[in-house]
Backbone as a chain_set.jsonl record, in Angstrom:
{"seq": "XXXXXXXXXXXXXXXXXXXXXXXXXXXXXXXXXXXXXXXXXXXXXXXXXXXXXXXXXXXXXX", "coords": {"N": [[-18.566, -23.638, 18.451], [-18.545, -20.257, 19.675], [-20.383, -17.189, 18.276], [-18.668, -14.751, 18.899], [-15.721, -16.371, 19.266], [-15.51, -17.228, 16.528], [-15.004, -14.805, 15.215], [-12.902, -13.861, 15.649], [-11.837, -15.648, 15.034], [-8.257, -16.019, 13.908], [-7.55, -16.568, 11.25], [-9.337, -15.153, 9.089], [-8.13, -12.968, 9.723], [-5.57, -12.744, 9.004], [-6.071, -14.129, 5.765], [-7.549, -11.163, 5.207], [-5.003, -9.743, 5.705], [-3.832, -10.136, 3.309], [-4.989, -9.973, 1.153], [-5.254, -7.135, 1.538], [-2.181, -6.791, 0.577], [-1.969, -7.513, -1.773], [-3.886, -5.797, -3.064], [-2.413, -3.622, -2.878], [-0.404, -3.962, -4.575], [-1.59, -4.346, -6.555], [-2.459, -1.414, -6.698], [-0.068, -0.213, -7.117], [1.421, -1.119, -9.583], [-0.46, -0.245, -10.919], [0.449, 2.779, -11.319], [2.967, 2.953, -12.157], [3.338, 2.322, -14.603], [3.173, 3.467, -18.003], [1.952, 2.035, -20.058], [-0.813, 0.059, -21.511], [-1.076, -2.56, -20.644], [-0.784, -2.768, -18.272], [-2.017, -1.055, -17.263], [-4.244, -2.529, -17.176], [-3.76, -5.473, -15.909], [-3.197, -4.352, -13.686], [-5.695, -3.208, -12.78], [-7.216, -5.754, -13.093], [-5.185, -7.191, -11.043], [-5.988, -5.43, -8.545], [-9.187, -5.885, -8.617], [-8.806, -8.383, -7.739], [-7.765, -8.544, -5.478], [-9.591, -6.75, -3.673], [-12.233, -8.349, -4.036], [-11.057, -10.727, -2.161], [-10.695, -9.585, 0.444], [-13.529, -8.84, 0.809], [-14.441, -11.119, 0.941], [-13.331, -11.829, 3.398], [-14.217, -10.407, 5.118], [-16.967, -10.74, 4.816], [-17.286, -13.175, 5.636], [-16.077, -12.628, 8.463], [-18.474, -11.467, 9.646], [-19.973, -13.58, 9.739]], "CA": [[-17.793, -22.41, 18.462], [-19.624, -18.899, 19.777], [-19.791, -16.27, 17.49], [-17.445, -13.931, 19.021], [-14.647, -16.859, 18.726], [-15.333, -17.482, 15.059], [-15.109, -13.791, 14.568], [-11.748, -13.81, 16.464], [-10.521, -16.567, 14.386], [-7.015, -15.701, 12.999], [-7.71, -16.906, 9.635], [-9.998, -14.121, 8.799], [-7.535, -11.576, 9.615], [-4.459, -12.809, 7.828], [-6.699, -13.346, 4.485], [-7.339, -9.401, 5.17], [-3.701, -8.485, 5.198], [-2.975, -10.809, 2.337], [-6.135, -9.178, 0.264], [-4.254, -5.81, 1.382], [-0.87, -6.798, 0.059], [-2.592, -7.893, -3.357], [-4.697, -4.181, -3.09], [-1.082, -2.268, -2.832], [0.494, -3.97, -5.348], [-2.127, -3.651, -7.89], [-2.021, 0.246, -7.386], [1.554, 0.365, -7.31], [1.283, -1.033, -10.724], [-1.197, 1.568, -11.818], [1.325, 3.891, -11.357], [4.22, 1.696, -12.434], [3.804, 2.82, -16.125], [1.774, 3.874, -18.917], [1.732, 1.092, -21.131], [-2.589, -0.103, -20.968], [-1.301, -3.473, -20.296], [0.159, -2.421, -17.062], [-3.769, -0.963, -16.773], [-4.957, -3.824, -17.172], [-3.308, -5.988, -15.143], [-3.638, -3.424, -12.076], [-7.442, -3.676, -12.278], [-7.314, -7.512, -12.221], [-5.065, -8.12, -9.192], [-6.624, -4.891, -7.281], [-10.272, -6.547, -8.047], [-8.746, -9.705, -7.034], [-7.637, -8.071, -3.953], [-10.821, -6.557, -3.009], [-13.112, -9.564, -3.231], [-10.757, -11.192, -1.17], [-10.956, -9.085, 1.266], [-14.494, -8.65, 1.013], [-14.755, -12.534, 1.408], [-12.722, -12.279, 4.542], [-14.968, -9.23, 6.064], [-17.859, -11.264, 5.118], [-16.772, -14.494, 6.684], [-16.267, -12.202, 10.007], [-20.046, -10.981, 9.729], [-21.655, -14.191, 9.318]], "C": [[-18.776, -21.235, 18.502], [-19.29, -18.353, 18.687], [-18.325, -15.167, 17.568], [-16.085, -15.126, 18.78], [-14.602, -17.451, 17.241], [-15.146, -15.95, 14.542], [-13.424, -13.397, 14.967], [-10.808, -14.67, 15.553], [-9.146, -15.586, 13.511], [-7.068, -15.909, 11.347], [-8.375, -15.979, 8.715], [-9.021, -12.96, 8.219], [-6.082, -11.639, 8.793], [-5.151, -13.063, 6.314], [-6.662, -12.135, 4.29], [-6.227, -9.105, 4.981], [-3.217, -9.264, 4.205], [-4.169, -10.271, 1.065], [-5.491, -7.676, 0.157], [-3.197, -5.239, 0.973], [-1.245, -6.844, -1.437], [-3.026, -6.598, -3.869], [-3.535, -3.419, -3.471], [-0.116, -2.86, -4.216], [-0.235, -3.951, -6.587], [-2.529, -1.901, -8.111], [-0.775, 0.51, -7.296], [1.611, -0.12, -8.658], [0.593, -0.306, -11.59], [-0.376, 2.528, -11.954], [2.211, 3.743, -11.422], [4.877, 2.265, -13.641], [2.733, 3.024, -16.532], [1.292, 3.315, -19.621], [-0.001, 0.477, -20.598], [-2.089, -1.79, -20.788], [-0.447, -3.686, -18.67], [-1.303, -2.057, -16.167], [-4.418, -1.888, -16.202], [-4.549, -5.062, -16.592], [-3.254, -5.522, -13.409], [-4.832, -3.94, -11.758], [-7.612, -4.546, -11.79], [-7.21, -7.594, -11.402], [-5.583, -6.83, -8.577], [-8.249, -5.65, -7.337], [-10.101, -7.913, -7.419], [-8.692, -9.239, -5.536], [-9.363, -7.453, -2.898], [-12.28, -7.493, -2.862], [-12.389, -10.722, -2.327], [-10.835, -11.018, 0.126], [-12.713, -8.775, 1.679], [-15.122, -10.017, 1.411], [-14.229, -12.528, 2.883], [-13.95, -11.508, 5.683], [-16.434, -10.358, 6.206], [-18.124, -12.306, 6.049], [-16.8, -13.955, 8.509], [-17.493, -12.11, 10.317], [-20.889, -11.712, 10.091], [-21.554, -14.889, 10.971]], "O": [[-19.665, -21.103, 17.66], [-18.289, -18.664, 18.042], [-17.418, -14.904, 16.779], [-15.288, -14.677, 17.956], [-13.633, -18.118, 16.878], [-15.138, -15.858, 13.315], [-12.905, -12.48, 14.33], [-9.601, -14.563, 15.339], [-9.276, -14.677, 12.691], [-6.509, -15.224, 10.49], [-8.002, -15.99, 7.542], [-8.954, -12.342, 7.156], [-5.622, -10.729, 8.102], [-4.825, -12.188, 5.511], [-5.944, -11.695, 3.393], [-6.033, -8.223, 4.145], [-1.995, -9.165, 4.092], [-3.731, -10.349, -0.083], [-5.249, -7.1, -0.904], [-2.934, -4.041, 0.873], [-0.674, -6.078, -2.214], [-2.643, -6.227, -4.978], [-3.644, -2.58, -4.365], [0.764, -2.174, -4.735], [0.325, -3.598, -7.625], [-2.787, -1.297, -9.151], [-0.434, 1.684, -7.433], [2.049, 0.861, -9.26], [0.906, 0.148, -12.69], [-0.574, 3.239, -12.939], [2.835, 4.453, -10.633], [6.044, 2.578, -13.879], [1.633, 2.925, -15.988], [0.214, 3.694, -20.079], [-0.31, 0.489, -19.407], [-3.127, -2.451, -20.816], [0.261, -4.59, -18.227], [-1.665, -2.444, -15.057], [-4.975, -2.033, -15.114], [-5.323, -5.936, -16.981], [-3.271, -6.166, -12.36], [-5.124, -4.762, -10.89], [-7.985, -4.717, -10.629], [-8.081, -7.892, -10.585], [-5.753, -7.241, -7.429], [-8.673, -6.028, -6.245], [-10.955, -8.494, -6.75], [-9.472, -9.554, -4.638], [-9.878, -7.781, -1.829], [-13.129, -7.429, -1.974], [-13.096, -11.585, -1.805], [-11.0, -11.93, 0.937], [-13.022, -8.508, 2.841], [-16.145, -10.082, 2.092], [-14.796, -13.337, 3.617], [-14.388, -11.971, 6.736], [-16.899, -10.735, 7.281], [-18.933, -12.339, 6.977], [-17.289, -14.552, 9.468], [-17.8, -12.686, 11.361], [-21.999, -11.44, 10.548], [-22.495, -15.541, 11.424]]}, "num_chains": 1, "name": "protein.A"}
């Protein structure tokens, strides 16, 4: 497999919008409420979301 068709793969890019759905719904819980375990639960799934996505970007790179 060339690079450009491993960079093409589909699999990449749906991780990304499923890292992006994870991203939006841990700041829509930031701003959900005020309670700090509402905080704290944001942070989690948005850092979950962003090393997912940062796994997917990487995966395109290599």
């Amino acid at each position: 497999m060339s690079s450009t068709e491993h960079a093409n793969d589909e699999r990449h890019y749906i991780l990304i919008t499923i890292a992006i759905a994870i991203g939006l719904i841990g700041v829509f819980l930031r701003f959900a409420g005020d309670a700090p375990y509402f905080n704290w639960i944001a942070n989690i799934i948005l850092i979950t979301g962003v090393g997912i996505a940062l796994k997917g970007v990487f995966s395109i790179l290599q």
